[in-house]
C-alpha atoms as a printed R data frame, in Angstrom:
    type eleno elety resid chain resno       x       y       z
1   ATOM     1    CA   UNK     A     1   0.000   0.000   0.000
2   ATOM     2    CA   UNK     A     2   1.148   3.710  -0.910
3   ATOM     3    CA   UNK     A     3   1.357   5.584   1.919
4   ATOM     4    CA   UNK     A     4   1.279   8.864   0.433
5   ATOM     5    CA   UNK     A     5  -2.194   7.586  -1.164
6   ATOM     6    CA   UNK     A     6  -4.480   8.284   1.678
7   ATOM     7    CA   UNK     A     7  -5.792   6.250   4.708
8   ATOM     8    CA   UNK     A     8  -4.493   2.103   3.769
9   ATOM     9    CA   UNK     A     9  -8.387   1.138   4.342
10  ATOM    10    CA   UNK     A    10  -9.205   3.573   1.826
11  ATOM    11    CA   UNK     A    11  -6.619   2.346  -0.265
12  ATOM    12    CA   UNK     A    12  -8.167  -1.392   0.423
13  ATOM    13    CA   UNK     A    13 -11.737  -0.113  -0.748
14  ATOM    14    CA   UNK     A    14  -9.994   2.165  -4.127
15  ATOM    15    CA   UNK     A    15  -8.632  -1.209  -5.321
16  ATOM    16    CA   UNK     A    16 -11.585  -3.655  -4.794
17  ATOM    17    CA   UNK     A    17 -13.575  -0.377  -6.660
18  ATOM    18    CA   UNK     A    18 -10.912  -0.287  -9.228
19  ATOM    19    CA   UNK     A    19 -11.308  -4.310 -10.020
20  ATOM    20    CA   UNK     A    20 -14.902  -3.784 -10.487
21  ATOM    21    CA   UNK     A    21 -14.943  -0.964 -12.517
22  ATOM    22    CA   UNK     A    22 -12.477  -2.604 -15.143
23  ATOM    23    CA   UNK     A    23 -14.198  -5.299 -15.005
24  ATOM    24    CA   UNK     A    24 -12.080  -8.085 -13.279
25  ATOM    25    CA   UNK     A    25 -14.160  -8.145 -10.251
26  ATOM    26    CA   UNK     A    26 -17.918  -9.073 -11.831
27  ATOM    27    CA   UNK     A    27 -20.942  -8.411 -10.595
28  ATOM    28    CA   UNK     A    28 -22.517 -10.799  -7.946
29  ATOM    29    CA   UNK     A    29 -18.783 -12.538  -7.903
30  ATOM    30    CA   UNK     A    30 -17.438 -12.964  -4.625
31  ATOM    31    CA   UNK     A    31 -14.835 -10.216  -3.114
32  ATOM    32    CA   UNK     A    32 -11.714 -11.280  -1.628
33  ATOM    33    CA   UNK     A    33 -12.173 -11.698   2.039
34  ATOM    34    CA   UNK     A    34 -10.592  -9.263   4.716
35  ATOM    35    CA   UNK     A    35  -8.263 -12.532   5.403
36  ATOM    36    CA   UNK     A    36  -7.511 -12.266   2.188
37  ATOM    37    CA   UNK     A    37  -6.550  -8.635   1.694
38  ATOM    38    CA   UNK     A    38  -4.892  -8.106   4.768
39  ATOM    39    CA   UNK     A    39  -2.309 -11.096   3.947
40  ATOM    40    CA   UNK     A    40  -1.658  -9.731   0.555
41  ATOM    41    CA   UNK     A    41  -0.962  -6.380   1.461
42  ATOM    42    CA   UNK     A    42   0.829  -7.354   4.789
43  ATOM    43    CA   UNK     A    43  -2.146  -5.128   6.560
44  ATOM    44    CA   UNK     A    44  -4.125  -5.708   9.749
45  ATOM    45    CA   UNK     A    45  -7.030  -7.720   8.803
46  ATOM    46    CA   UNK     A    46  -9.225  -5.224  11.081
47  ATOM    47    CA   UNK     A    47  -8.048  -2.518   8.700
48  ATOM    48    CA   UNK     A    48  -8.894  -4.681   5.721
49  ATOM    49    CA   UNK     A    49 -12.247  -4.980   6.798
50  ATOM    50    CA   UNK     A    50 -13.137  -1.294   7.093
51  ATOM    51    CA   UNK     A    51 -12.234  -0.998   3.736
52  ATOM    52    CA   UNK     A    52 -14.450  -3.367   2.501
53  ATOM    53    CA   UNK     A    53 -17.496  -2.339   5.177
54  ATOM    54    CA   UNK     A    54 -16.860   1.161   3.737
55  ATOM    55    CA   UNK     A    55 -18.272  -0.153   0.383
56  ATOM    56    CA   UNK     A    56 -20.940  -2.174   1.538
57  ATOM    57    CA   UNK     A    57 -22.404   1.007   3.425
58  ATOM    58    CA   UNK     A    58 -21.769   2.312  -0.284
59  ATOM    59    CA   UNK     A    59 -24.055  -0.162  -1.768
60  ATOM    60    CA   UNK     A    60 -20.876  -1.699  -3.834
61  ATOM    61    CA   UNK     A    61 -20.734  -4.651  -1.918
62  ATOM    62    CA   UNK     A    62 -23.141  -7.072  -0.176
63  ATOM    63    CA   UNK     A    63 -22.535  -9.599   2.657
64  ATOM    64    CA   UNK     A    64 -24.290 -13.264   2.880
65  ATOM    65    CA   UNK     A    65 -23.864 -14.622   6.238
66  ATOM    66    CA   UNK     A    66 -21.271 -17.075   6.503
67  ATOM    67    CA   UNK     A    67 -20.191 -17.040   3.158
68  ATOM    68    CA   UNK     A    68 -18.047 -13.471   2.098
69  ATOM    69    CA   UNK     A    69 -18.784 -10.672   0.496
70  ATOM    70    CA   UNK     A    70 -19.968 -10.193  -2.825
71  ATOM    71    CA   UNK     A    71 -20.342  -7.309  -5.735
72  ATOM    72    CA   UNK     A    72 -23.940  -5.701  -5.709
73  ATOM    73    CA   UNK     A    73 -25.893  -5.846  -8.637
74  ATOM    74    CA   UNK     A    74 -25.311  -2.326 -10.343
75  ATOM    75    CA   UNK     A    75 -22.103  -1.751  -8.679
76  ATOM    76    CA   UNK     A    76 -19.961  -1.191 -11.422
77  ATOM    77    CA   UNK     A    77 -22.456   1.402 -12.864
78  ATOM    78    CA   UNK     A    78 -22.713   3.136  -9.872
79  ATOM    79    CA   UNK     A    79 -18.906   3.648  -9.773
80  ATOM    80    CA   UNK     A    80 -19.012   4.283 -13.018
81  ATOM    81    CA   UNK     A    81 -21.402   7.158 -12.392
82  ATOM    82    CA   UNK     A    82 -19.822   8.704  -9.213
83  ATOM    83    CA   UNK     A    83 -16.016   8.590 -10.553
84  ATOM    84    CA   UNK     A    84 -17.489  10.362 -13.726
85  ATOM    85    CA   UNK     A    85 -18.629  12.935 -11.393
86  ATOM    86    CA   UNK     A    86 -15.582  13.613  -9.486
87  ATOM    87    CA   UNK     A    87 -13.655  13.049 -12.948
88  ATOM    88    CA   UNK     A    88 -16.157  16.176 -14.034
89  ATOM    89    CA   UNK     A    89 -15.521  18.713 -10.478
90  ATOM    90    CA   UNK     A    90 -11.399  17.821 -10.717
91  ATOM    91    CA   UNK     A    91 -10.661  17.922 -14.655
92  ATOM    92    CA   UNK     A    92 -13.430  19.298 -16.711
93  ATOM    93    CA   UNK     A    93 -14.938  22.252 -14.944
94  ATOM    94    CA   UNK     A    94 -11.154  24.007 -14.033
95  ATOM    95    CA   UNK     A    95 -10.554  22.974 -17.609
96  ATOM    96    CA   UNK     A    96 -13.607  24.748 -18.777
97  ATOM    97    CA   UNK     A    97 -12.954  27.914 -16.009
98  ATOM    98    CA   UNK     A    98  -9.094  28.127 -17.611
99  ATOM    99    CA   UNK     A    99 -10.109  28.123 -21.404
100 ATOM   100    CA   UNK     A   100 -12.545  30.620 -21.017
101 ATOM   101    CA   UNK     A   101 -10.048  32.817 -18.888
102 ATOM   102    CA   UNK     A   102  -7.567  32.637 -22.313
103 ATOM   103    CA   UNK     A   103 -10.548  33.175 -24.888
104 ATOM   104    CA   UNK     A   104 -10.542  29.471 -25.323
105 ATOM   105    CA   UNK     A   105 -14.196  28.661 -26.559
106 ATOM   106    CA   UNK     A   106 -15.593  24.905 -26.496
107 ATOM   107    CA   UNK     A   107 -14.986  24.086 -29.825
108 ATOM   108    CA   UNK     A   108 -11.689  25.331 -29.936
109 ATOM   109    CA   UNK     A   109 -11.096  22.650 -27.065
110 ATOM   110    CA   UNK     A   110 -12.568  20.102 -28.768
111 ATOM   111    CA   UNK     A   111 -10.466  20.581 -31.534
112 ATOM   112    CA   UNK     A   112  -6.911  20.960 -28.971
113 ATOM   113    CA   UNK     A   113  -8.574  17.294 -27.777
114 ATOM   114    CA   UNK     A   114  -8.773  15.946 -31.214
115 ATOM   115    CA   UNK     A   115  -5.030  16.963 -32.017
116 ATOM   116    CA   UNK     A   116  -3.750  15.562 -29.309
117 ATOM   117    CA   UNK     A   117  -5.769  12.193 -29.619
118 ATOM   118    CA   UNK     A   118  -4.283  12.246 -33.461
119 ATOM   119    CA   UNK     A   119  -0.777  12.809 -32.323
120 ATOM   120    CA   UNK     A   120  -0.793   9.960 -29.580
């Protein structure tokens, strides 16, 4: 774990989010298990196990009883939807707030976004 990269339970819950939203971790498959996690990452299992509590309060993950945690039924949309969000309130509106401060209108961005996808 990073430790410049926030809280390590936090850290726990960004990678089981990541795994879903790429698609490794499906839907209704089972998460790994606190256990799991905390021998992995050479973590306390208690501190593995807020991170994955943290996303079932979320509604990512669900627990059956005596069996593990699993991923929720509309999880990866959901993630999908709030990461576009924040994606939106860190990148696009400052983006937006700079280019009009330097005459920059939409399309012209567009266009600056095209280029640079061409030139990759």
């Amino acid at each position: 774990m990073n430790e410049d990269a926030g809280p390590i339970f936090r850290q726990v819950a960004t990678e089981i989010e990541n795994a879903i939203v790429d698609g490794s971790l499906a839907e209704e498959s089972q998460a790994p298990s606190s256990n799991e996690l905390a021998a992995f990452h050479r973590i306390n299992p208690a501190t593995a196990a807020k991170g994955l509590n943290q996303l079932v309060a979320d509604g990512v993950l669900y627990k059956r009883r005596g069996v593990g945690m699993f991923v929720a039924t509309g999880a990866r949309e959901q993630l999908l939807k709030r990461r576009r969000s924040e994606f939106a309130d860190q990148y696009v509106r400052p983006l937006m707030t700079e280019a009009q401060k330097l005459g920059i209108s939409a399309g012209d961005l567009a266009a600056m976004i095209d280029d640079w996808e061409t030139q990759r």
